[in-house]
PDB file of N, CA, C and O in Angstrom:
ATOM      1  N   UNK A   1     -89.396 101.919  68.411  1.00  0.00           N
ATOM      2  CA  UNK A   1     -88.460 101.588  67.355  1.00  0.00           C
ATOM      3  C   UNK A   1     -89.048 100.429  66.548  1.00  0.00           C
ATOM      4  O   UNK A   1     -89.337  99.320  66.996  1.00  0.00           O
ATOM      5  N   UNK A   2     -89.168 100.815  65.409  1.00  0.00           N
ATOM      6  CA  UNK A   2     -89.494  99.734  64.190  1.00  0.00           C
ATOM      7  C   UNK A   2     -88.694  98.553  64.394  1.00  0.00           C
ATOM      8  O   UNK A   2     -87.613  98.808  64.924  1.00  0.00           O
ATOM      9  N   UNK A   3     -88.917  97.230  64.111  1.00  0.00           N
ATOM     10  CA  UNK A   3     -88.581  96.129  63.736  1.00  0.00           C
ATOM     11  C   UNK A   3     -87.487  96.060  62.712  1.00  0.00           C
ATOM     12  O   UNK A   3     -86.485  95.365  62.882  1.00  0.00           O
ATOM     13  N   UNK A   4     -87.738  96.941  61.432  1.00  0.00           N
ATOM     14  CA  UNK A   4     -86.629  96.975  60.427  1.00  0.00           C
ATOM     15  C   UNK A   4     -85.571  97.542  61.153  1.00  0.00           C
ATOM     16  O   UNK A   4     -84.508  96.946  61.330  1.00  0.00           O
ATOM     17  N   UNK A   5     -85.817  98.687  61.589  1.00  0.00           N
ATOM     18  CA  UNK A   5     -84.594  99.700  62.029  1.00  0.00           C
ATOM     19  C   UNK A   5     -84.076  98.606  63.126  1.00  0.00           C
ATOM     20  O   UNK A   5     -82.971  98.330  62.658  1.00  0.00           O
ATOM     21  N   UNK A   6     -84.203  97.915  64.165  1.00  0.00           N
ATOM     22  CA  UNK A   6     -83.597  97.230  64.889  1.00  0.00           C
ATOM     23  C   UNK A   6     -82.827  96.381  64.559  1.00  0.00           C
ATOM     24  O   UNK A   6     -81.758  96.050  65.071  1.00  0.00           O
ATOM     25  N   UNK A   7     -83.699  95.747  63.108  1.00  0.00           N
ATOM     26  CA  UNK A   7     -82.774  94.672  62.485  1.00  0.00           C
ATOM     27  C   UNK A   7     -81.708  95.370  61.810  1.00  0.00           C
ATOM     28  O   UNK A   7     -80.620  94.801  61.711  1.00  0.00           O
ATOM     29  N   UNK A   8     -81.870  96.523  61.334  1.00  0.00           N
ATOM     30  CA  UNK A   8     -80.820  97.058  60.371  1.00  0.00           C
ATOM     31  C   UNK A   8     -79.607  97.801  61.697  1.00  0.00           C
ATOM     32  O   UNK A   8     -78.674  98.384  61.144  1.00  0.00           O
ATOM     33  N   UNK A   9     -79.561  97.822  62.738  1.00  0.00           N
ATOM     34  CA  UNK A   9     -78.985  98.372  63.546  1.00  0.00           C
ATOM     35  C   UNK A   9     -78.011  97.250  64.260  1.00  0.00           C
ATOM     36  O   UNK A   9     -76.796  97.412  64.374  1.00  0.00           O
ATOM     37  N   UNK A  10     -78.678  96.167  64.693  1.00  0.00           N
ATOM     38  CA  UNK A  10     -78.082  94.828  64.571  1.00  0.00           C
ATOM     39  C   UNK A  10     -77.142  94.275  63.112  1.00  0.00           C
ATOM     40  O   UNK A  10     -76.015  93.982  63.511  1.00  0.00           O
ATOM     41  N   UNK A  11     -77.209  94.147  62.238  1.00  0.00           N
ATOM     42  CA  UNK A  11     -76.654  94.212  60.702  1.00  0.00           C
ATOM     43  C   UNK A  11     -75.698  95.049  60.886  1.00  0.00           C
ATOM     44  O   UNK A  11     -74.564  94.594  60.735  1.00  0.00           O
ATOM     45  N   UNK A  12     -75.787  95.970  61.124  1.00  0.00           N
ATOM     46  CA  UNK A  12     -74.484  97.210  61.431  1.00  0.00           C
ATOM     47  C   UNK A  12     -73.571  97.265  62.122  1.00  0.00           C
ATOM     48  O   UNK A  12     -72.428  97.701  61.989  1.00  0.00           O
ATOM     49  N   UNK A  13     -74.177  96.740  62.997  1.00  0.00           N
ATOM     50  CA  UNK A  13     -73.418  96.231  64.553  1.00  0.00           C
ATOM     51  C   UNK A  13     -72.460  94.980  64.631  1.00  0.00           C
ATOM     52  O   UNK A  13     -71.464  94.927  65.353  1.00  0.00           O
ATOM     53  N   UNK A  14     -72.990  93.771  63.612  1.00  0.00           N
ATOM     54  CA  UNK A  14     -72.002  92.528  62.885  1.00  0.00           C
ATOM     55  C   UNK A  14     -71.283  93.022  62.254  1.00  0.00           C
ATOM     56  O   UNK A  14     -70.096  92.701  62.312  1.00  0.00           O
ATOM     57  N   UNK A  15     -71.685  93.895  61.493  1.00  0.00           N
ATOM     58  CA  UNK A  15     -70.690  94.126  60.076  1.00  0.00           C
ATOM     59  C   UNK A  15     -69.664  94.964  60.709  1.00  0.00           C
ATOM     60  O   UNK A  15     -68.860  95.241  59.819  1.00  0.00           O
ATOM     61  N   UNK A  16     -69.253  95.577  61.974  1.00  0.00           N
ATOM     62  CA  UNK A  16     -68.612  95.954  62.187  1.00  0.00           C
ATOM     63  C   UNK A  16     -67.624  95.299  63.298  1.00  0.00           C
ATOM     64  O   UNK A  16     -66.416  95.487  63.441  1.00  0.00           O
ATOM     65  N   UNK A  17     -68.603  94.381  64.121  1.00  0.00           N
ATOM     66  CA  UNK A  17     -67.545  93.464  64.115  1.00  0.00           C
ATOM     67  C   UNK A  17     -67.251  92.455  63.311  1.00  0.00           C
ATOM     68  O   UNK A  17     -66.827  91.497  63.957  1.00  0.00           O
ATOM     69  N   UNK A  18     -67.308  92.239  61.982  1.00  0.00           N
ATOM     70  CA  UNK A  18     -66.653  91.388  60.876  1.00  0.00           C
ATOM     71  C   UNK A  18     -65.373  92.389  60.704  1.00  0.00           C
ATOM     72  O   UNK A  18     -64.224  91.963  60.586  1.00  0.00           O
ATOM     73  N   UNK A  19     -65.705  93.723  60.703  1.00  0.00           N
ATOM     74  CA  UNK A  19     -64.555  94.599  59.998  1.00  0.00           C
ATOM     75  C   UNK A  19     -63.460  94.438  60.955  1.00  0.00           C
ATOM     76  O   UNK A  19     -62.420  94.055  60.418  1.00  0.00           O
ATOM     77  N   UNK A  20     -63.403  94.597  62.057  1.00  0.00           N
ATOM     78  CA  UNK A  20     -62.529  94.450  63.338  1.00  0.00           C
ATOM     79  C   UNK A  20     -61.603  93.085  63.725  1.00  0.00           C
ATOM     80  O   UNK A  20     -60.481  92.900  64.198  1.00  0.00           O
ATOM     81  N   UNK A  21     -62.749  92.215  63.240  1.00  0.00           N
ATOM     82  CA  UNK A  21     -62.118  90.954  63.238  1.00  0.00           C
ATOM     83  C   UNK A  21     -61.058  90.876  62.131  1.00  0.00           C
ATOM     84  O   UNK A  21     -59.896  90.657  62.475  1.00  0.00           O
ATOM     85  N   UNK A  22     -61.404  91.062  60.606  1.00  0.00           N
ATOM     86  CA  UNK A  22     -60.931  91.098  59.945  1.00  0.00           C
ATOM     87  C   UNK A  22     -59.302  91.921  60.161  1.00  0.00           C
ATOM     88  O   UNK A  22     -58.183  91.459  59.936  1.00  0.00           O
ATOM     89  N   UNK A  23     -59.571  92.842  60.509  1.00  0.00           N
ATOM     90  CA  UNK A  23     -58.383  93.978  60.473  1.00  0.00           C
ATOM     91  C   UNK A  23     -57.094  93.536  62.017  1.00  0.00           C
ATOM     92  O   UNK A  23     -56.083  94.146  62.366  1.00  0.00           O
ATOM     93  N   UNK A  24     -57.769  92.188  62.631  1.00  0.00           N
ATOM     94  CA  UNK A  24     -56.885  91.960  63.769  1.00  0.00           C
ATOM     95  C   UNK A  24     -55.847  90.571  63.057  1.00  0.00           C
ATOM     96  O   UNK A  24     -54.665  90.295  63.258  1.00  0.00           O
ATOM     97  N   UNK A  25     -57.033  89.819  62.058  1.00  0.00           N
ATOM     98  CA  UNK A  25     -56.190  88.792  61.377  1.00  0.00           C
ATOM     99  C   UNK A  25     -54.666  89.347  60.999  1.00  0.00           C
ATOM    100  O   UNK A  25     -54.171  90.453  60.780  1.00  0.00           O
ATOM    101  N   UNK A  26     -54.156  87.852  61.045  1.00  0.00           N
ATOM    102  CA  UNK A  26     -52.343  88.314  60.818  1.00  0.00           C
ATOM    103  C   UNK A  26     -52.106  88.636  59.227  1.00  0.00           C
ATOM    104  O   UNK A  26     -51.011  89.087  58.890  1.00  0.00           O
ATOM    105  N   UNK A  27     -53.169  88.397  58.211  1.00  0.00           N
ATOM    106  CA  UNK A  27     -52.967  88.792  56.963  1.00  0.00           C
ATOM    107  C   UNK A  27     -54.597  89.332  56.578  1.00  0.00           C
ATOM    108  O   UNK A  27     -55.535  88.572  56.338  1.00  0.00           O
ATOM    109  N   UNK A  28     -54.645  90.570  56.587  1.00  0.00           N
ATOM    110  CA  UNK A  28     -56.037  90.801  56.858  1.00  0.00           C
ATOM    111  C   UNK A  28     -56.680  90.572  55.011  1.00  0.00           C
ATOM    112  O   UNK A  28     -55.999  90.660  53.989  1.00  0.00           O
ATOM    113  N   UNK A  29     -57.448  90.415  55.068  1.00  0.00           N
ATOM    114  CA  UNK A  29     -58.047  90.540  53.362  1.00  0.00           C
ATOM    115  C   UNK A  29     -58.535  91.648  53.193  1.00  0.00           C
ATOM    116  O   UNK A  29     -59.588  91.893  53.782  1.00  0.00           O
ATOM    117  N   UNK A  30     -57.735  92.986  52.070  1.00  0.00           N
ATOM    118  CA  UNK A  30     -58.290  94.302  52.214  1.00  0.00           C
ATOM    119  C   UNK A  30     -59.604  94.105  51.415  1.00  0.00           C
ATOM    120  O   UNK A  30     -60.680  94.603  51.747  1.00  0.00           O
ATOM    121  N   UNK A  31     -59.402  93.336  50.340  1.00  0.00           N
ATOM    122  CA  UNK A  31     -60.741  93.264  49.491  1.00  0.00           C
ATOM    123  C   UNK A  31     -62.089  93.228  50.441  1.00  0.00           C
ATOM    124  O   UNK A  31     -63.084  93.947  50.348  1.00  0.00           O
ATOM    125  N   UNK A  32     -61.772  91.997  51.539  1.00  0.00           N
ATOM    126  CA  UNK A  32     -63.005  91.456  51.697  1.00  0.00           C
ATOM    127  C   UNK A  32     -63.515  92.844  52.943  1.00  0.00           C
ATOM    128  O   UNK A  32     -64.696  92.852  53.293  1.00  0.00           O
ATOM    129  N   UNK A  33     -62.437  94.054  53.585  1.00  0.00           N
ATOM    130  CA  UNK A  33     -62.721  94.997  54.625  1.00  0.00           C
ATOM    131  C   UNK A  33     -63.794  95.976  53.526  1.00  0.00           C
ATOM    132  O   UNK A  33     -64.907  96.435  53.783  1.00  0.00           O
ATOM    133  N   UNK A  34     -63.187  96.053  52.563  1.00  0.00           N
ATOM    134  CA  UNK A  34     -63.776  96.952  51.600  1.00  0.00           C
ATOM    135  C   UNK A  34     -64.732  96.682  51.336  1.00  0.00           C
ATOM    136  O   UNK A  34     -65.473  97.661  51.243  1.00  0.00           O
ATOM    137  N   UNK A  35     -65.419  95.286  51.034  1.00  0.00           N
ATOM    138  CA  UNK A  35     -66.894  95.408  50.894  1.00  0.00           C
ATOM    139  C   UNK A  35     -67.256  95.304  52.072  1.00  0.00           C
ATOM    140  O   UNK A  35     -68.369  95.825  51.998  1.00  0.00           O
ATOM    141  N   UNK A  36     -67.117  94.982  53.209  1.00  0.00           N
ATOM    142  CA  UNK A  36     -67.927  95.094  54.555  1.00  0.00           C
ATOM    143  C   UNK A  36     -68.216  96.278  54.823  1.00  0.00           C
ATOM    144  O   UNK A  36     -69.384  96.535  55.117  1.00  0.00           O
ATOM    145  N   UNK A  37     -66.952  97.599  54.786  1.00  0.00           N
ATOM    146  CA  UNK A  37     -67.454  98.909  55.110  1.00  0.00           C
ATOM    147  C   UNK A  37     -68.367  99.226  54.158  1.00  0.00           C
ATOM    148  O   UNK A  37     -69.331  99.857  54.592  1.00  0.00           O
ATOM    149  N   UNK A  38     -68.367  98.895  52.559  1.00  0.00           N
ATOM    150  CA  UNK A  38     -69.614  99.040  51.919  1.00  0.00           C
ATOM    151  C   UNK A  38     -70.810  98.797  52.154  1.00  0.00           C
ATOM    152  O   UNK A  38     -71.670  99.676  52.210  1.00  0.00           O
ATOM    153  N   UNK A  39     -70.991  97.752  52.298  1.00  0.00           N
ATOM    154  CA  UNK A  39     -72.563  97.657  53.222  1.00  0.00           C
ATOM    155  C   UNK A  39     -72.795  97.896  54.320  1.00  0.00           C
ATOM    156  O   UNK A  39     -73.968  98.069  54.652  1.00  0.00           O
ATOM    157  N   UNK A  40     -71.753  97.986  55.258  1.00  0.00           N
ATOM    158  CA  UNK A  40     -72.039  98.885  56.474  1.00  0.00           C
ATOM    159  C   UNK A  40     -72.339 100.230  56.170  1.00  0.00           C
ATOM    160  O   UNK A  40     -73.060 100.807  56.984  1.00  0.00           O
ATOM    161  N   UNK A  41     -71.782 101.136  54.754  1.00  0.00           N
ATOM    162  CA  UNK A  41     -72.371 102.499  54.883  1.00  0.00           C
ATOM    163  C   UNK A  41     -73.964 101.945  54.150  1.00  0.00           C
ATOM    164  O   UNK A  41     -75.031 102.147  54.730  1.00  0.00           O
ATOM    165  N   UNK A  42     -73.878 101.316  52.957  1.00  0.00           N
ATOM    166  CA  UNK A  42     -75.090 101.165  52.817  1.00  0.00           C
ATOM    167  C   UNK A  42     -76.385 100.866  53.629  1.00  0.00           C
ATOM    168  O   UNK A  42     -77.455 100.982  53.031  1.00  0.00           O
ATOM    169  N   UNK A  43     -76.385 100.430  55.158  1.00  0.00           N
ATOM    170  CA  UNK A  43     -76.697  99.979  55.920  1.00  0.00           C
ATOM    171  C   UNK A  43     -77.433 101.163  56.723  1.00  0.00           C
ATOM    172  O   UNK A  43     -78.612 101.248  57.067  1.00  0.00           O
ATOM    173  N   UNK A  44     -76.210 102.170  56.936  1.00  0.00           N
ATOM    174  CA  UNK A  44     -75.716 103.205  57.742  1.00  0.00           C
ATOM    175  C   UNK A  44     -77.119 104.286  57.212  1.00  0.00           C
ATOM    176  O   UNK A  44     -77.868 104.761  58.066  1.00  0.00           O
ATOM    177  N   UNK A  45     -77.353 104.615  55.457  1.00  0.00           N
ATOM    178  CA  UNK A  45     -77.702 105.110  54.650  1.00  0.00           C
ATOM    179  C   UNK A  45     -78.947 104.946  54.940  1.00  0.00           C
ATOM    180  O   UNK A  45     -79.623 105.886  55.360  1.00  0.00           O
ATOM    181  N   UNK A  46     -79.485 103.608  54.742  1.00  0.00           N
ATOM    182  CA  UNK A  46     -80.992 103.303  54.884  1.00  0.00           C
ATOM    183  C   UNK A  46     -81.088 103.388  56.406  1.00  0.00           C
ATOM    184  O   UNK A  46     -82.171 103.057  56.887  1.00  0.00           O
ATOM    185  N   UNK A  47     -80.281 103.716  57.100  1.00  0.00           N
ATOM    186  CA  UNK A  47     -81.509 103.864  58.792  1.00  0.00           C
ATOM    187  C   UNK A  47     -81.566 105.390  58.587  1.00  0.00           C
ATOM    188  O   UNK A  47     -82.679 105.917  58.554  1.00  0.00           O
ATOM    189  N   UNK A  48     -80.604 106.045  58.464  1.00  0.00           N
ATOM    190  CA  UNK A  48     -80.942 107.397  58.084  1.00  0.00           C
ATOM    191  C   UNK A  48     -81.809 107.771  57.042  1.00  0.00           C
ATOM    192  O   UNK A  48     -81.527 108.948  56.820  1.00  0.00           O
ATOM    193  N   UNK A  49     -82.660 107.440  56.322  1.00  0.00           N
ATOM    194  CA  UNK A  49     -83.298 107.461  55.389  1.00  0.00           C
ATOM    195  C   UNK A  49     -84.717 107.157  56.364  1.00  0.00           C
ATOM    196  O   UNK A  49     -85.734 107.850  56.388  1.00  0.00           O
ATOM    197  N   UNK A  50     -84.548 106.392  56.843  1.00  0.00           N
ATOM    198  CA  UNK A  50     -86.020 105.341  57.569  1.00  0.00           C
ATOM    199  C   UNK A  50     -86.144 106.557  58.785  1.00  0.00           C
ATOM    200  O   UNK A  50     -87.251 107.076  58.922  1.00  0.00           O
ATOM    201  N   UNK A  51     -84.655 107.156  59.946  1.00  0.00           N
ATOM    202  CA  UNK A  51     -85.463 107.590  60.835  1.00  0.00           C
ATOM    203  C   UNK A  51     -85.577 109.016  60.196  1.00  0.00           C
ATOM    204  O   UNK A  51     -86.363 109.738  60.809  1.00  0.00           O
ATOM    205  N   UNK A  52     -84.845 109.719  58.865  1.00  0.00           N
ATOM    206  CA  UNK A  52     -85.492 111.168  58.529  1.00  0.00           C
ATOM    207  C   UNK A  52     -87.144 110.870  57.775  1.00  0.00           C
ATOM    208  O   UNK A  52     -87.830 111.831  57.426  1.00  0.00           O
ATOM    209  N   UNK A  53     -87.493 109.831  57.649  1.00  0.00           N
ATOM    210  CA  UNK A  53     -88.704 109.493  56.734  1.00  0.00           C
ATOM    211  C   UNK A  53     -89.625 109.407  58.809  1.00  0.00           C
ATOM    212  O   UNK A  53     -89.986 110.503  59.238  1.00  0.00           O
ATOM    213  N   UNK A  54     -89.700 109.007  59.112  1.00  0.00           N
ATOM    214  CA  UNK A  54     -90.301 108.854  60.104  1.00  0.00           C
ATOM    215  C   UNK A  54     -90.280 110.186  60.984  1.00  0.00           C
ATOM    216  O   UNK A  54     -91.128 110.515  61.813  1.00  0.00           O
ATOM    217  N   UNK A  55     -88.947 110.985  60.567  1.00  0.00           N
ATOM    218  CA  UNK A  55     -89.349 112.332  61.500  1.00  0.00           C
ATOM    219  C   UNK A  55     -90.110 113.120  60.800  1.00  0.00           C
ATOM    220  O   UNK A  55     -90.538 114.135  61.348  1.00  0.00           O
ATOM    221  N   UNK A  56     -90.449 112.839  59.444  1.00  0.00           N
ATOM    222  CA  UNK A  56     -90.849 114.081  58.596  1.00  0.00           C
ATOM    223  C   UNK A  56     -92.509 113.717  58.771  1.00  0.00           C
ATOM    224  O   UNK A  56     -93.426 114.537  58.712  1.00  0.00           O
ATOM    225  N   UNK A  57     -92.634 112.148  59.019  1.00  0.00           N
ATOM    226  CA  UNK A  57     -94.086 111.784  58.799  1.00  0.00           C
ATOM    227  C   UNK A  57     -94.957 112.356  60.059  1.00  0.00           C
ATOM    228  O   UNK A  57     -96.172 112.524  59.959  1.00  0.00           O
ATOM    229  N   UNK A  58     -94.005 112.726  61.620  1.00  0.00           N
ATOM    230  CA  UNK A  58     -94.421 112.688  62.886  1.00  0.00           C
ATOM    231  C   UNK A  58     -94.959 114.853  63.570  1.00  0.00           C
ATOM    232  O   UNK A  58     -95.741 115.373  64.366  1.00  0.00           O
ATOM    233  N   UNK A  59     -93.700 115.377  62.391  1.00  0.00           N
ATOM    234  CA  UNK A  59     -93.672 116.631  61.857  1.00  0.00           C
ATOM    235  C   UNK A  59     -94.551 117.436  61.270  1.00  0.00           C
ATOM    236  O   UNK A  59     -94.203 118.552  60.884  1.00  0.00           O
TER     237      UNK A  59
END
C-alpha cells in the first residue's frame, strides 16, 4: 500500500469521525456536516481513482 493511499484512508477515517461527532452535538451545525461529507466523498473518489489506476497499471 502506497503512502498516499494510507494517508488518504486515514483523512477519511477523521473526517468521519468529525461527521459523527458533529451529528452527536446537542445543536449539530448542518452546514459544517455538509462540507465534511463533501470531502469525505471527495476523498472517497481519489482512492478509487488511485487503486483502479494501480489495478489497470498491474493488468
Amino acid at each position: 500500500m502506497s503512502m498516499t493511499v494510507f494517508h488518504l484512508m486515514q483523512v477519511h477515517q477523521k473526517l468521519d469521525e468529525q461527521i459523527t461527532a458533529e451529528r452527536k452535538r446537542r445543536l449539530p451545525d448542518v452546514l459544517r456536516i455538509n462540507n465534511l461529507k463533501k470531502l469525505k466523498l471527495r476523498v472517497k473518489d481519489r482512492l478509487a481513482r488511485l487503486g483502479t489506476g494501480r489495478n489497470t497499471q498491474t493488468a
